[in-house]
HTML snippet that shows the backbone in 3Dmol.js (N, CA, C, O; Angstrom):
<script src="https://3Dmol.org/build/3Dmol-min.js"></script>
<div id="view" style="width:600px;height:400px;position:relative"></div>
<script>
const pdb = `
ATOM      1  N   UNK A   1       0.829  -1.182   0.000  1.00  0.00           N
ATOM      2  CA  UNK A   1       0.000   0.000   0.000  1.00  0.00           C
ATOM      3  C   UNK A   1       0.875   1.248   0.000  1.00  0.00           C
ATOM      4  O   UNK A   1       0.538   2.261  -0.612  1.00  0.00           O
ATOM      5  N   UNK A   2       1.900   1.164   0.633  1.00  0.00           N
ATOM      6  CA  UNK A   2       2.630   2.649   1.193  1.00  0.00           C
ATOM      7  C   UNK A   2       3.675   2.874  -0.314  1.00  0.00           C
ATOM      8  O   UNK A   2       4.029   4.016  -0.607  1.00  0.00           O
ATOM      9  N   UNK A   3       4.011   1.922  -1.006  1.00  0.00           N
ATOM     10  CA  UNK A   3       4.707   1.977  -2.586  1.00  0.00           C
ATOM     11  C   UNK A   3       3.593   2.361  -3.971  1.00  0.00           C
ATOM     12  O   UNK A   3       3.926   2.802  -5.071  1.00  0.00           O
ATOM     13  N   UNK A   4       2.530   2.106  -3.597  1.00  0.00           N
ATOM     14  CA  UNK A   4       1.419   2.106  -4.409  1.00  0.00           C
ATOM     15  C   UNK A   4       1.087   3.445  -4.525  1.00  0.00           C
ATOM     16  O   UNK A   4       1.121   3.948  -5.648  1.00  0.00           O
ATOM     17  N   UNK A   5       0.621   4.433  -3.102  1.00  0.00           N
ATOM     18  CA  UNK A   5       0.226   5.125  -2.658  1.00  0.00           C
ATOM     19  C   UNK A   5       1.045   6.709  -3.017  1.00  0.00           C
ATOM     20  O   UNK A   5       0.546   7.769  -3.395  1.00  0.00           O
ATOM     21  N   UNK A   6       2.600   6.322  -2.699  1.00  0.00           N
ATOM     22  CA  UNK A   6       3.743   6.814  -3.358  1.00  0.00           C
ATOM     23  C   UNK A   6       3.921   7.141  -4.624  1.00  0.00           C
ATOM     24  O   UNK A   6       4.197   8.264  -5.047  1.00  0.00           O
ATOM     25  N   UNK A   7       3.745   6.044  -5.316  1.00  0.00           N
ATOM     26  CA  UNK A   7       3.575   5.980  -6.675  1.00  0.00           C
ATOM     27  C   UNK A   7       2.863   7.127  -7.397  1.00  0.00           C
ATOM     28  O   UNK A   7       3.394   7.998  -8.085  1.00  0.00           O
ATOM     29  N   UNK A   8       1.332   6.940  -7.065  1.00  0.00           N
ATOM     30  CA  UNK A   8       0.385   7.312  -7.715  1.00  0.00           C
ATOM     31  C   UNK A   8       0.098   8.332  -7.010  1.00  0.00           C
ATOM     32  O   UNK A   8      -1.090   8.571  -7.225  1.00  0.00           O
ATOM     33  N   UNK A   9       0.677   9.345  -6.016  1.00  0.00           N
ATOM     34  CA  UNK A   9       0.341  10.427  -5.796  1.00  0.00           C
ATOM     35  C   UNK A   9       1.829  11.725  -5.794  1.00  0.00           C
ATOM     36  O   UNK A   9       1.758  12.953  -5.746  1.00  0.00           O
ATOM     37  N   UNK A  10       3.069  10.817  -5.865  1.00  0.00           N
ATOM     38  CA  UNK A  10       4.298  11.812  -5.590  1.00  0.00           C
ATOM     39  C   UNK A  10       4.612  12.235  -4.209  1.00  0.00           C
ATOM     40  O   UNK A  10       5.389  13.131  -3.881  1.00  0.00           O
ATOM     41  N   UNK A  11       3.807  11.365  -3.336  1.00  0.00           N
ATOM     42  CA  UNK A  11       4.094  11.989  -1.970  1.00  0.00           C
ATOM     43  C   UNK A  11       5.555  11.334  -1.356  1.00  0.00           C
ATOM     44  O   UNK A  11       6.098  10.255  -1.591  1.00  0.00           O
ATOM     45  N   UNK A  12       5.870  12.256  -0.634  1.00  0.00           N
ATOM     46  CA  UNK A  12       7.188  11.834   0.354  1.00  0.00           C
ATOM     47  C   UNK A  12       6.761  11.421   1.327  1.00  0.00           C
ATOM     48  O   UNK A  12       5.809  11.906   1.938  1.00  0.00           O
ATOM     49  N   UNK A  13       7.645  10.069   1.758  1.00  0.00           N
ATOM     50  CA  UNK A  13       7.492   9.551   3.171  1.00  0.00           C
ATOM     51  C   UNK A  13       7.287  10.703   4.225  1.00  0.00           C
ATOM     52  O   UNK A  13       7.875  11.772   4.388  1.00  0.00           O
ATOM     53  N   UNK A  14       6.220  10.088   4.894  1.00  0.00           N
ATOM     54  CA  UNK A  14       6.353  11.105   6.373  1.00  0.00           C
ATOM     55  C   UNK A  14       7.512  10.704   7.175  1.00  0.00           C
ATOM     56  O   UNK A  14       7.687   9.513   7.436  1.00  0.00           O
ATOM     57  N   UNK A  15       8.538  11.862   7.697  1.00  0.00           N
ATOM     58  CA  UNK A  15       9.353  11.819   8.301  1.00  0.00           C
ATOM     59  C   UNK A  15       9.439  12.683   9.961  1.00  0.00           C
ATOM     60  O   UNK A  15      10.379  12.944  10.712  1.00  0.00           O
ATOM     61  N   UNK A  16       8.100  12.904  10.015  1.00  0.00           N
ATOM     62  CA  UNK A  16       7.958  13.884  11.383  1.00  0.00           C
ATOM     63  C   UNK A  16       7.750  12.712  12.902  1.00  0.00           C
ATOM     64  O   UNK A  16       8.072  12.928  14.070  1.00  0.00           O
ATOM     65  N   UNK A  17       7.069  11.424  12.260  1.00  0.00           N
ATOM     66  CA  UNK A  17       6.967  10.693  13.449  1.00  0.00           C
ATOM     67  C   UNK A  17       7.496   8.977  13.006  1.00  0.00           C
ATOM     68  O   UNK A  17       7.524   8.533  11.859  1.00  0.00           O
ATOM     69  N   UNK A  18       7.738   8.507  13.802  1.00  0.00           N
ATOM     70  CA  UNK A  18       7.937   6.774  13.360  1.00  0.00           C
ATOM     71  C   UNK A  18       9.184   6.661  12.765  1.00  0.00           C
ATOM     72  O   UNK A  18      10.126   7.427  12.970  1.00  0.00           O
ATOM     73  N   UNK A  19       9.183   5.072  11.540  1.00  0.00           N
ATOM     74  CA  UNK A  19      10.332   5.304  11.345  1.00  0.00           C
ATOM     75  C   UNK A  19      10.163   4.683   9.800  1.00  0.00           C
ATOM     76  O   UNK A  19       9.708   3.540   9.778  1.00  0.00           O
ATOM     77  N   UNK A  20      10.522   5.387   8.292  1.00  0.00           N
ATOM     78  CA  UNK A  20       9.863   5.093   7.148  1.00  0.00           C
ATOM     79  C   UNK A  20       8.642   5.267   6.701  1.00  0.00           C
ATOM     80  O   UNK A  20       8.019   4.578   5.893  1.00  0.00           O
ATOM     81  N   UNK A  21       8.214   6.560   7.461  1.00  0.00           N
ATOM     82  CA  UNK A  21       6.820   6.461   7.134  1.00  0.00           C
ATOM     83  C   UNK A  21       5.397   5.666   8.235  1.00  0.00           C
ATOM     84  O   UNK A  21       4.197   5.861   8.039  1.00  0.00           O
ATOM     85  N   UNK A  22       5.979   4.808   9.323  1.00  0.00           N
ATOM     86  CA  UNK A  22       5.489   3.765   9.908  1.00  0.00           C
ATOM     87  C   UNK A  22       5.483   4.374  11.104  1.00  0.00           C
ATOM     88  O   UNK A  22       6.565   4.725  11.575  1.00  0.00           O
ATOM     89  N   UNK A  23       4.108   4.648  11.914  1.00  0.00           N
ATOM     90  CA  UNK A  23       4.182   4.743  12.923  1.00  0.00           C
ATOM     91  C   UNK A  23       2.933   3.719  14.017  1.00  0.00           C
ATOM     92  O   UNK A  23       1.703   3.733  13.976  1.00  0.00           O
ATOM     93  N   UNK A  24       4.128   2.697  15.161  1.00  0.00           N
ATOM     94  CA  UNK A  24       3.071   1.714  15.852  1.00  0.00           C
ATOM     95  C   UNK A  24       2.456   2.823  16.308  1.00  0.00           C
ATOM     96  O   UNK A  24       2.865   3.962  16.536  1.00  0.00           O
ATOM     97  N   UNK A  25       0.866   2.029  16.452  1.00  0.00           N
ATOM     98  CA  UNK A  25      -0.285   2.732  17.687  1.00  0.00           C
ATOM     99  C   UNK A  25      -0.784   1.094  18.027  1.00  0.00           C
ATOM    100  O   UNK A  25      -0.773   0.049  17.375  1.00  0.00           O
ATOM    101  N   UNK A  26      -1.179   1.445  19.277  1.00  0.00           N
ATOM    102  CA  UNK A  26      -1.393   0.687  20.241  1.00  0.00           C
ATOM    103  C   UNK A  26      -3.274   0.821  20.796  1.00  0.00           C
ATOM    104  O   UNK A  26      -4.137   0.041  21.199  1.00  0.00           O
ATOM    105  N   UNK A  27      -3.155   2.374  20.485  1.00  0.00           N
ATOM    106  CA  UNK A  27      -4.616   3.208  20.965  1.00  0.00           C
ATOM    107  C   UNK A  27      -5.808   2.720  19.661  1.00  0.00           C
ATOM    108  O   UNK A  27      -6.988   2.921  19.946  1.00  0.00           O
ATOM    109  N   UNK A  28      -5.588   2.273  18.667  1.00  0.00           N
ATOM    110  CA  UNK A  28      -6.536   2.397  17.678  1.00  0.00           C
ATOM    111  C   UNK A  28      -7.423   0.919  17.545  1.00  0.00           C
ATOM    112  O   UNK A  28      -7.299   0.337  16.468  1.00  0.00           O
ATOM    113  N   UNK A  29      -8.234   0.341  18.498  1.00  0.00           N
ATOM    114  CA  UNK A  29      -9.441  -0.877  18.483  1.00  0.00           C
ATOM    115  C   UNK A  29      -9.301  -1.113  17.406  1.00  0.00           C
ATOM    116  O   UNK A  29      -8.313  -1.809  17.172  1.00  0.00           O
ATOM    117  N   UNK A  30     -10.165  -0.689  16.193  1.00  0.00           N
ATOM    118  CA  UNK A  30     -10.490  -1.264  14.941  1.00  0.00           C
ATOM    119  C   UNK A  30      -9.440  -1.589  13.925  1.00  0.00           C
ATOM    120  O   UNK A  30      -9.464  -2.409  13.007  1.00  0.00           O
ATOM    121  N   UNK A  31      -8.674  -0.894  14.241  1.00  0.00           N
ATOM    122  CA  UNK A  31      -6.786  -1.866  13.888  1.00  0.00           C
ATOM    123  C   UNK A  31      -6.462  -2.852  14.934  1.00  0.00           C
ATOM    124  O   UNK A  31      -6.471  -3.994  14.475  1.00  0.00           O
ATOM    125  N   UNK A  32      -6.290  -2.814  15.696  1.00  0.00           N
ATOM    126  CA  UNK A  32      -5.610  -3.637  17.054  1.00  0.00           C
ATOM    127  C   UNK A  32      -6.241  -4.466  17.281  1.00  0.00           C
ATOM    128  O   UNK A  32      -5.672  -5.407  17.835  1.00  0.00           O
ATOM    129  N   UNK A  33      -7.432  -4.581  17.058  1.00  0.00           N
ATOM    130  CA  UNK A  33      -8.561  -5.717  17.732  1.00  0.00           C
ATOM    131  C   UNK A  33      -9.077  -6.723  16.449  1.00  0.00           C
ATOM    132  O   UNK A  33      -9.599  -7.809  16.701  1.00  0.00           O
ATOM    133  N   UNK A  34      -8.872  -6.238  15.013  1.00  0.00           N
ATOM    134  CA  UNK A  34      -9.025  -6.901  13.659  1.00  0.00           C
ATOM    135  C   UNK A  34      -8.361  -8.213  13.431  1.00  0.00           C
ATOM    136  O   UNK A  34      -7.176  -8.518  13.565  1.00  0.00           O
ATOM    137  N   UNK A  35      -9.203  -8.794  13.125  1.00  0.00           N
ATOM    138  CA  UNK A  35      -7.913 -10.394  12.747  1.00  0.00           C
ATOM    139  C   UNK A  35      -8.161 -10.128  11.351  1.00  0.00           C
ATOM    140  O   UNK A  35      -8.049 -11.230  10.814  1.00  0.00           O
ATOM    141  N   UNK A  36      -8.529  -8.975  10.169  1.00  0.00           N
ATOM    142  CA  UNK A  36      -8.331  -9.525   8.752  1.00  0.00           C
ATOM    143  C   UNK A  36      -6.896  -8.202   8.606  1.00  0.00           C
ATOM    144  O   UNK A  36      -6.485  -7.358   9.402  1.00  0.00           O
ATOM    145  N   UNK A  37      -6.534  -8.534   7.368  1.00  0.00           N
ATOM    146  CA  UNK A  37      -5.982  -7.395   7.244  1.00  0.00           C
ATOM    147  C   UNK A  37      -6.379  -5.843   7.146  1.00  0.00           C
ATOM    148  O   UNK A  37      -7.461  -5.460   6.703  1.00  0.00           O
ATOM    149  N   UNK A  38      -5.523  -5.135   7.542  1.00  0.00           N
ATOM    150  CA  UNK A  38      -6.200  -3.650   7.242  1.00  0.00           C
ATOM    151  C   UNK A  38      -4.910  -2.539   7.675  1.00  0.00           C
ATOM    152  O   UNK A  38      -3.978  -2.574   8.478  1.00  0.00           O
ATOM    153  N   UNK A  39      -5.344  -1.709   6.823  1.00  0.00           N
ATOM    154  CA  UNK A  39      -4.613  -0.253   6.492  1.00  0.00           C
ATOM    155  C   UNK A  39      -4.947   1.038   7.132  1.00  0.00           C
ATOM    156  O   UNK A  39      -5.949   1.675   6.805  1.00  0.00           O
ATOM    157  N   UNK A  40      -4.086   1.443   8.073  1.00  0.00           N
ATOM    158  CA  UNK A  40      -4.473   3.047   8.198  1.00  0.00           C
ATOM    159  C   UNK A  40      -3.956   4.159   7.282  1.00  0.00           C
ATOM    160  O   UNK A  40      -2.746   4.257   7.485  1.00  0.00           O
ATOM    161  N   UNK A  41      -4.326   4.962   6.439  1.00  0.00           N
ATOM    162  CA  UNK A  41      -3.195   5.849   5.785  1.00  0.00           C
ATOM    163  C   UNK A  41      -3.946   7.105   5.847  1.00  0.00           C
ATOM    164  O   UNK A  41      -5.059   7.338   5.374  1.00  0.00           O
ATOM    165  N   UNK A  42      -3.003   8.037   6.637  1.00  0.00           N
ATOM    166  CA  UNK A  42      -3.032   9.561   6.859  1.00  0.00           C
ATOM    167  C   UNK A  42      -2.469  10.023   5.382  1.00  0.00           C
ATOM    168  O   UNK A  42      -1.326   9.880   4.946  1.00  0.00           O
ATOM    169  N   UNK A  43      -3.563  10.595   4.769  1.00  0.00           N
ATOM    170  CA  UNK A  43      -3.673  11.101   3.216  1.00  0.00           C
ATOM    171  C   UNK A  43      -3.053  12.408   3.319  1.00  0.00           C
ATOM    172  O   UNK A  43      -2.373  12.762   2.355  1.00  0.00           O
ATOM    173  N   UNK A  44      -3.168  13.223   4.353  1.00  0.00           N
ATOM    174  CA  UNK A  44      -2.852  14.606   3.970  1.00  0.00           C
ATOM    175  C   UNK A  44      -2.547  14.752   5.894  1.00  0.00           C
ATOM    176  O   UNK A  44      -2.668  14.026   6.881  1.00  0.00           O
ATOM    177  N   UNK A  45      -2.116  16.107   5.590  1.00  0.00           N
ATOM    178  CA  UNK A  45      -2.305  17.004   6.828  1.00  0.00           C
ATOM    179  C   UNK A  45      -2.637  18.199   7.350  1.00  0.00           C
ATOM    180  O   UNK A  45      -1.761  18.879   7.886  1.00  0.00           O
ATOM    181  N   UNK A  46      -3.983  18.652   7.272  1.00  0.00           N
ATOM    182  CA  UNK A  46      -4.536  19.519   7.309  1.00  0.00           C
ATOM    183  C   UNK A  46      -4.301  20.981   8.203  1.00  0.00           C
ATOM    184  O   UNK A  46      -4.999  21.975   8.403  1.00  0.00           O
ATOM    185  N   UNK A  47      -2.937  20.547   8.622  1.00  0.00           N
ATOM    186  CA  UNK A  47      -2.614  21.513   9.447  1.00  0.00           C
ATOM    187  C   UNK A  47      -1.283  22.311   8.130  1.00  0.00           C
ATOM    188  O   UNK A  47      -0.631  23.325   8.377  1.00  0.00           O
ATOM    189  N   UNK A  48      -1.208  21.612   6.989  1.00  0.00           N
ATOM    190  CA  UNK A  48      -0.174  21.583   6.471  1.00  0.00           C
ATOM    191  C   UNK A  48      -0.456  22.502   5.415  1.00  0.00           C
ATOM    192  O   UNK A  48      -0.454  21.862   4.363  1.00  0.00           O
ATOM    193  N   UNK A  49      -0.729  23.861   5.188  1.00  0.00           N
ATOM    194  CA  UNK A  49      -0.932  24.352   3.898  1.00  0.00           C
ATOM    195  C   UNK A  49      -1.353  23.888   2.182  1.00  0.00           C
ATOM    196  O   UNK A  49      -2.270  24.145   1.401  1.00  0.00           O
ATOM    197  N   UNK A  50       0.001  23.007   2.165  1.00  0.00           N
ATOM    198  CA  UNK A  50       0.312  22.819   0.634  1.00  0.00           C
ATOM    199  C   UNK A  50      -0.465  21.564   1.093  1.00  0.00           C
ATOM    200  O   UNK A  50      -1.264  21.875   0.210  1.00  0.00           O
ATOM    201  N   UNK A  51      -1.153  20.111   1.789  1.00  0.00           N
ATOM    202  CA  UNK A  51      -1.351  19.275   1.905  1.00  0.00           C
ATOM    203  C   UNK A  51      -2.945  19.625   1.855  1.00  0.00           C
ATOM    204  O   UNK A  51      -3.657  18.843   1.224  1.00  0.00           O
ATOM    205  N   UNK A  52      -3.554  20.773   2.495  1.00  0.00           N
ATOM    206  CA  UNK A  52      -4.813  21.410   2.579  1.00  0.00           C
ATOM    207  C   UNK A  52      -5.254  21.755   0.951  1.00  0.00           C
ATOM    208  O   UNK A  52      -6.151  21.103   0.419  1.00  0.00           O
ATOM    209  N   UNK A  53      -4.786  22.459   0.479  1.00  0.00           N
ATOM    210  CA  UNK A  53      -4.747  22.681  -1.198  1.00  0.00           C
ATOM    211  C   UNK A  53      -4.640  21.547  -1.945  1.00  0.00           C
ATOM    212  O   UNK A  53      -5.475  21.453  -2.844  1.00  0.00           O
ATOM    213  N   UNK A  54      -4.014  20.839  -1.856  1.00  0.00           N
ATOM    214  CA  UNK A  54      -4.337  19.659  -2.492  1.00  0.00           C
ATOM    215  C   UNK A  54      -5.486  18.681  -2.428  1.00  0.00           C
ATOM    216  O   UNK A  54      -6.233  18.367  -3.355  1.00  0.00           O
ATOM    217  N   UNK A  55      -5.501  18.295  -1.299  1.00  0.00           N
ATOM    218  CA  UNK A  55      -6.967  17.382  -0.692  1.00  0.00           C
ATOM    219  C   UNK A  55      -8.119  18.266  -1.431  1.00  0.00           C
ATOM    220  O   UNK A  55      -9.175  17.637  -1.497  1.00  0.00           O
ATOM    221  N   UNK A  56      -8.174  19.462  -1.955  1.00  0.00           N
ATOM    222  CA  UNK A  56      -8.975  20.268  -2.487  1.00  0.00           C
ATOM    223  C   UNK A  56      -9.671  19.859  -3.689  1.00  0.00           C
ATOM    224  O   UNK A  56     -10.862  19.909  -3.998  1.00  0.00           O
ATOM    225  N   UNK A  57      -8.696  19.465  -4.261  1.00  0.00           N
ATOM    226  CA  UNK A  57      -8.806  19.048  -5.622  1.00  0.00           C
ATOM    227  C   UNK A  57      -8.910  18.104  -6.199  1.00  0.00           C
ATOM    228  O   UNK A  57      -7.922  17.403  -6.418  1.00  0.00           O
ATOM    229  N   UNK A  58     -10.392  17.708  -6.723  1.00  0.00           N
ATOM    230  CA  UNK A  58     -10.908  16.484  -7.293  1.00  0.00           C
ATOM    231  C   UNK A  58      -9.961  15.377  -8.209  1.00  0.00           C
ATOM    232  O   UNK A  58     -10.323  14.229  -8.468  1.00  0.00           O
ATOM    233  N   UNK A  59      -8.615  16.023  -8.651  1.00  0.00           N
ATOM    234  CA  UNK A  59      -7.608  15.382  -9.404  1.00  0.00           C
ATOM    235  C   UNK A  59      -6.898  14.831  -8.399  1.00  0.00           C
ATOM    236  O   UNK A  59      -6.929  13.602  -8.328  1.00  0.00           O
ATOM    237  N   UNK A  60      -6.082  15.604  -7.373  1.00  0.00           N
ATOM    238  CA  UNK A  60      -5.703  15.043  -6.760  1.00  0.00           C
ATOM    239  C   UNK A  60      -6.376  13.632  -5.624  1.00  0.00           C
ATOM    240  O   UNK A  60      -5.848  12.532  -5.462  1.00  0.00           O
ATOM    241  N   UNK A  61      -7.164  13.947  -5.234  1.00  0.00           N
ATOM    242  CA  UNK A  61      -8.388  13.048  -4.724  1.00  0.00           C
ATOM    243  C   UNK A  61      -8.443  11.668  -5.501  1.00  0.00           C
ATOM    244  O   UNK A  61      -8.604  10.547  -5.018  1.00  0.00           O
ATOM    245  N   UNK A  62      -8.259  12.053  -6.906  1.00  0.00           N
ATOM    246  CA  UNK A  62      -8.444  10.837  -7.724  1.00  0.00           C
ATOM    247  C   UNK A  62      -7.102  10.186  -7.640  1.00  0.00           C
ATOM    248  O   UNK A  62      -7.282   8.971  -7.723  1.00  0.00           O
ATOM    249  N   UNK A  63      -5.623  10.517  -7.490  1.00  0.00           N
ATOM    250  CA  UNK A  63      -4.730   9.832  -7.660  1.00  0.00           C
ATOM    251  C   UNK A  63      -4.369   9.232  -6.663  1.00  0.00           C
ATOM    252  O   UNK A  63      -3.576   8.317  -6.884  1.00  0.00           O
ATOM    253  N   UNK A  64      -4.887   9.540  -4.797  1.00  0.00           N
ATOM    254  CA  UNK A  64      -5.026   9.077  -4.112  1.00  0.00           C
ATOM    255  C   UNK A  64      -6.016   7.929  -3.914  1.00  0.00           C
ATOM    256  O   UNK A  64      -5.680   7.206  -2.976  1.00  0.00           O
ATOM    257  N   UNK A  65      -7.049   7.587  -4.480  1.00  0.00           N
ATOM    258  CA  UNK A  65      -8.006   7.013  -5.014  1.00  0.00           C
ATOM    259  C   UNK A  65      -7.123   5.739  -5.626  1.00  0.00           C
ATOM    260  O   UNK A  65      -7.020   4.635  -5.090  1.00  0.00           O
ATOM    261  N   UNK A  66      -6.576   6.113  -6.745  1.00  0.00           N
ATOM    262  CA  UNK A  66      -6.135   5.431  -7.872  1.00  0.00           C
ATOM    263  C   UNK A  66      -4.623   4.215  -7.154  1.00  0.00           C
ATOM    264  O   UNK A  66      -4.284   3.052  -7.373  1.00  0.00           O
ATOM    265  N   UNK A  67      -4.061   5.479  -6.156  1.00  0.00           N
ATOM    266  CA  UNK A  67      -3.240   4.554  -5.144  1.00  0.00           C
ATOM    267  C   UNK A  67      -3.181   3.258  -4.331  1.00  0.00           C
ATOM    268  O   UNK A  67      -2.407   2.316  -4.163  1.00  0.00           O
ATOM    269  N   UNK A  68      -4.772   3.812  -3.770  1.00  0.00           N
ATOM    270  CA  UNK A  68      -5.278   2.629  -2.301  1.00  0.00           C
ATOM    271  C   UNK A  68      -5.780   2.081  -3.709  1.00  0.00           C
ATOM    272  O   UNK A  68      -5.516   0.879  -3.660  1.00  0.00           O
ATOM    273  N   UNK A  69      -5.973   2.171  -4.112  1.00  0.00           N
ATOM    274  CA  UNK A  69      -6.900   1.288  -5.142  1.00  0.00           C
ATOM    275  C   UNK A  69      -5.655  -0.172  -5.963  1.00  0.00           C
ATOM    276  O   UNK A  69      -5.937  -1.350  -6.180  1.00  0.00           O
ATOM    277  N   UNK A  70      -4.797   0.309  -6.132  1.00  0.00           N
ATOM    278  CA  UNK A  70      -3.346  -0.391  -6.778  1.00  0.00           C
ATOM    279  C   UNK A  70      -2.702  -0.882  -6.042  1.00  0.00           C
ATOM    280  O   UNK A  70      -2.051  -1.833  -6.473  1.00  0.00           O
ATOM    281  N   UNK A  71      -2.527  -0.490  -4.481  1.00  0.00           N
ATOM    282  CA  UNK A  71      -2.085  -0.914  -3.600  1.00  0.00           C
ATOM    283  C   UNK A  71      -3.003  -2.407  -2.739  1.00  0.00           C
ATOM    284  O   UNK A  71      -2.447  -3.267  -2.056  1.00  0.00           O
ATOM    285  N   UNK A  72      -4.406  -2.325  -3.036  1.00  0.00           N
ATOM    286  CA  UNK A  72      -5.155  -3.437  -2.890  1.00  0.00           C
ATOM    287  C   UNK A  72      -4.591  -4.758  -3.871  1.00  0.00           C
ATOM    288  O   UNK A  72      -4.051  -5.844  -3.662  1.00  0.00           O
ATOM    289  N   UNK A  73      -4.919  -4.207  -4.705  1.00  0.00           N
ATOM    290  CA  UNK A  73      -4.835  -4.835  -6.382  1.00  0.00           C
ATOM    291  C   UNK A  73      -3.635  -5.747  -5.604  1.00  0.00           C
ATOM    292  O   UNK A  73      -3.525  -6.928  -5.275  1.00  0.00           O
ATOM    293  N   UNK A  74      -2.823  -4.564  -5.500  1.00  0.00           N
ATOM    294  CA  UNK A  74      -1.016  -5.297  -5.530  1.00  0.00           C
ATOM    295  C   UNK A  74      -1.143  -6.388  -4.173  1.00  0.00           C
ATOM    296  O   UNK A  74      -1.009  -7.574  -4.475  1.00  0.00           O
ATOM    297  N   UNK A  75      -1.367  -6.107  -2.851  1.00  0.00           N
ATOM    298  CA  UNK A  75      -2.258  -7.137  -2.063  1.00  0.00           C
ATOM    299  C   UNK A  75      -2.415  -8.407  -2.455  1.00  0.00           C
ATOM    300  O   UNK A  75      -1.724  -9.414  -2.300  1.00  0.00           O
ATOM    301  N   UNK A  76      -3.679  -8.148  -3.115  1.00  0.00           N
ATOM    302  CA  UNK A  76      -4.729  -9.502  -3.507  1.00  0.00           C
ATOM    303  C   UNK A  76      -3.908 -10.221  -4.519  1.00  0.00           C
ATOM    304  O   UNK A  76      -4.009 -11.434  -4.703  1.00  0.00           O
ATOM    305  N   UNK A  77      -3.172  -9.519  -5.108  1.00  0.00           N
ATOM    306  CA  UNK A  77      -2.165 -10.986  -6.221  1.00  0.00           C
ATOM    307  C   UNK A  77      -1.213 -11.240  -5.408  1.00  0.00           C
ATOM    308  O   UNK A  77      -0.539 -12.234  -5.677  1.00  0.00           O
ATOM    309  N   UNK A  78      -0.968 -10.697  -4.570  1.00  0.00           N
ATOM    310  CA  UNK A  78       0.570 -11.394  -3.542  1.00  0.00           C
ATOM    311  C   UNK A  78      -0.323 -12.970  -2.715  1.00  0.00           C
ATOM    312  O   UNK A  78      -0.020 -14.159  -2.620  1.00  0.00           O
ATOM    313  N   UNK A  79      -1.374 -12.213  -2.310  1.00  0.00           N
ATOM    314  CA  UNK A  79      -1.597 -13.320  -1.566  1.00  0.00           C
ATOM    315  C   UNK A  79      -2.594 -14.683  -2.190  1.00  0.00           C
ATOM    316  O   UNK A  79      -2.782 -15.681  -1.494  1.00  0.00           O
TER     317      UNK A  79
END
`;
const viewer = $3Dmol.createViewer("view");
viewer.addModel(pdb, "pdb");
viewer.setStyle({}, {cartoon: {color: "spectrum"}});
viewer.zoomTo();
viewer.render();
</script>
């Protein structure tokens, strides 16, 4: 998901918390408590100017879209 996601939107790893982009939580039930697989991904950051302007825009929206979407894809043939 996080190569897919990359891909199809140009974003840079988050480097403010964790380590590669990856940060454990411990606090989040519907991750922590799941036995199937599953994904959290912080799309933007709304505290972030240039990240606010973007989420704006129905293009961009779509390549994030087009990401989780390829990043499934890529998933379901691995396994």
């Amino acid at each position: 998901m996080h190569s897919a996601f990359a891909a199809a939107t140009g974003e840079p790893t988050a480097d403010y918390l964790g380590s590669d982009g990856y940060t454990v939580r411990s606090d989040l039930g519907g991750l922590n408590l799941s036995t199937v697989p599953k994904v959290f991904i912080e799309m933007g950051n709304m505290d972030n100017g240039t990240d606010a302007a973007r989420l704006e825009t129905p293009a961009y929206r779509d390549r994030m879209a087009a990401g989780v979407a390829a990043g499934i894809t890529a998933f379901l043939k691995e396994s």
